[in-house]
N, C-alpha and C positions, 0 to 999 in steps of 0.2 A: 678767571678762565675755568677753575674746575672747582667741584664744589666740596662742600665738607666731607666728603666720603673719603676724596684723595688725601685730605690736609694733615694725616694724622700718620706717624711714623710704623704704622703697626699693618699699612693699606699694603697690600701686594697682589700681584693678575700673576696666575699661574696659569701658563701653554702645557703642551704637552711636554716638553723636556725643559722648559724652563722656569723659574719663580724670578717676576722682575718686583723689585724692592725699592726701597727709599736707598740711598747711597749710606754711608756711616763713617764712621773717621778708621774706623780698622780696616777700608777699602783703599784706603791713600798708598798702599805700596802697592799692589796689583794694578792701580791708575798709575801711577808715573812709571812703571813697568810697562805695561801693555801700550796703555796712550803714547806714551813717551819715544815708542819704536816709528823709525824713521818713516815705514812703510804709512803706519796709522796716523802719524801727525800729519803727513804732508797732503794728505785729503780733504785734512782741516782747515778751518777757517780758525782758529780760533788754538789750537794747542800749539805750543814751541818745540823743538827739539830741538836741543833735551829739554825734557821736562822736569823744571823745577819742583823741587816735593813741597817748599811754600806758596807755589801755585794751586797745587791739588789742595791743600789746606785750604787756601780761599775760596776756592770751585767750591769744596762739598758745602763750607757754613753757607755758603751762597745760595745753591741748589736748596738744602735744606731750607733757609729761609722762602724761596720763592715757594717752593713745593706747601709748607705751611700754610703760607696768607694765600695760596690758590692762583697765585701770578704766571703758573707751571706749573712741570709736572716732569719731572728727569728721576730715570729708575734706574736702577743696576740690574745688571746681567746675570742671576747664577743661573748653571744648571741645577735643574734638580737632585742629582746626585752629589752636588755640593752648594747647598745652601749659603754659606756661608765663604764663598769663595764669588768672587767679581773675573766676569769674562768679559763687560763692556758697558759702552751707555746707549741709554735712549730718552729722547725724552723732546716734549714739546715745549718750546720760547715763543714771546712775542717776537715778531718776523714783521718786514715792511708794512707797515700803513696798517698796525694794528693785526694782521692776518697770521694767526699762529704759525710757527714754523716748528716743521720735522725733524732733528736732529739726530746722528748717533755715530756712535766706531764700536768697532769689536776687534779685539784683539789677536793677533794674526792667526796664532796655535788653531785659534777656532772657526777661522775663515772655509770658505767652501761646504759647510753641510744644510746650509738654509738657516741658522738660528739668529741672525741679525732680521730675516724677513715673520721669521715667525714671531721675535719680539717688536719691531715694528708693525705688523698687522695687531698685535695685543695692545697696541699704544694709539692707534689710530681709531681703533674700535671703543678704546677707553673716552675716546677725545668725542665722538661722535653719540654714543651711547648714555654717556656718564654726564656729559657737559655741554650737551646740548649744542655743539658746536655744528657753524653754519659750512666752514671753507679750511681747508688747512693747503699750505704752501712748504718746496722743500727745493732744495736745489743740489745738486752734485758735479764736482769739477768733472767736465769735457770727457779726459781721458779715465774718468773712477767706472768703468762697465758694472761693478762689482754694486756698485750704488744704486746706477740707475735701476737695474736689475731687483733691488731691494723695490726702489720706489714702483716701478710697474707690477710688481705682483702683491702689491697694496692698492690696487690697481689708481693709484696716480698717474696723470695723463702730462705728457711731455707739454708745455708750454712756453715755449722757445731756446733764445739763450741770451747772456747779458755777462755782463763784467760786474765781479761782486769783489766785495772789500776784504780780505785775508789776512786781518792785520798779521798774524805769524807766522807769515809768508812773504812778507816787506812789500805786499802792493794788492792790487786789484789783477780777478784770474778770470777764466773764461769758464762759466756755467751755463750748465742746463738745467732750466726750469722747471718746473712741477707742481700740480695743483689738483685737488682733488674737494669735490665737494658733495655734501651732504647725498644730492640722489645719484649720483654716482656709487658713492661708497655704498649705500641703498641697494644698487642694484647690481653692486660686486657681488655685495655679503649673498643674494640672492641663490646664486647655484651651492654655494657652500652649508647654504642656511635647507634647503632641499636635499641635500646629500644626506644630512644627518638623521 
C-alpha cells in the first residue's frame, strides 16, 4: 500500500503543530493511558477497556511490522512542542474488500482544538500523494459527532450506515460510512492548494 519512502522508521509528516511518527515501545504507557480511557476506547472497534499494557506491546510490534513491509501506515501523535511525547494514533489498514481504511483516537486532554483533523488531513494526503492511492473508506459510530466531524473536513463524504464488527465491544454497532476518493480529495485539496 505505501511505498519505500514510509517503510523506514526515521519517515515522519510534520503539520503545523504536529510531528506524526512511527509509534516506538517508549509510547506503550501514554497508549494504555490515553487509549485505555473509557471515553476513547468505547469509540473503538478494536481497544478494550482497560487496556492491557501486553496488548499495547503487540499493537506496536504489529504496527511496526506492517508500517515496514508497506501493508500500512499508523503514526503517533506528538505535538511539536514535545516530540517525544504521544497524544494519539492515526493511521491507515486494509478495510473491506481490500479498500484501505482511516483509523485513529486521540486522547481526551487534547480533544476539541482540531488536531485529530489536522493529523488525519496529513495522513490522508500522505495516502493519496505518496502512494498513489485510488479510494480510502472510514467509518465512525452513530453517536461519535466528534469523528464524523474529523471525517467531513477531510472532506470525506457520508456513505450511509451499516452494522460493523466491534469485537471489544462484545458485538456488532451501528455505523456511519465514509468514502473519499482520489478526485475528490483533488478537488478538496483545491481551495486550500489556492490559498497558499
Amino acid at each position: 500500500m505505501f511505498p519505500d519512502l514510509t517503510r523506514d522508521d526515521v519517515f515522519r509528516i510534520e503539520t503545523r503543530r504536529l510531528w506524526l511518527r512511527w509509534p516506538r515501545a517508549r509510547d506503550a504507557e501514554a497508549i494504555t493511558r490515553l487509549a485505555g480511557e473509557r471515553e476513547v476506547a468505547e469509540m473503538t472497534a478494536r481497544i478494550p477497556h482497560p487496556l492491557p499494557r501486553a496488548e499495547v506491546d503487540a499493537f506496536l510490534l504489529d504496527v511496526r511490522a506492517r508500517n515496514s513491509d508497506g501493508a500500512g501506515l499508523t503514526l503517533a501523535l506528538s505535538r511539536r512542542a514535545d516530540p517525544a511525547g504521544l497524544i494519539g494514533i492515526v493511521g491507515l489498514f486494509e478495510g473491506t474488500e481490500g479498500v484501505p481504511e482511516l483509523g485513529y483516537w486521540l486522547g481526551r486532554p487534547y480533544w476539541g482544538a482540531g488536531l485529530m483533523s489536522e493529523a488525519a488531513r496529513a495522513v490522508v494526503e500522505a495516502f493519496f500523494a505518496y502512494a498513489g492511492g485510488e479510494v480510502l473508506q472510514a467509518s465512525a459510530r452513530v453517536e461519535n459527532a466528534a469523528s464524523q466531524r474529523v471525517l467531513a473536513s477531510c472532506g470525506f463524504q457520508h456513505a450511509g450506515r451499516a452494522r460493523k464488527a466491534f469485537p471489544a465491544r462484545g458485538g456488532d454497532l451501528a455505523v456511519d460510512l465514509y468514502r473519499l476518493d482520489r478526485a475528490r480529495w483533488r478537488n478538496w485539496q483545491m481551495p486550500s492548494a489556492q490559498a497558499a
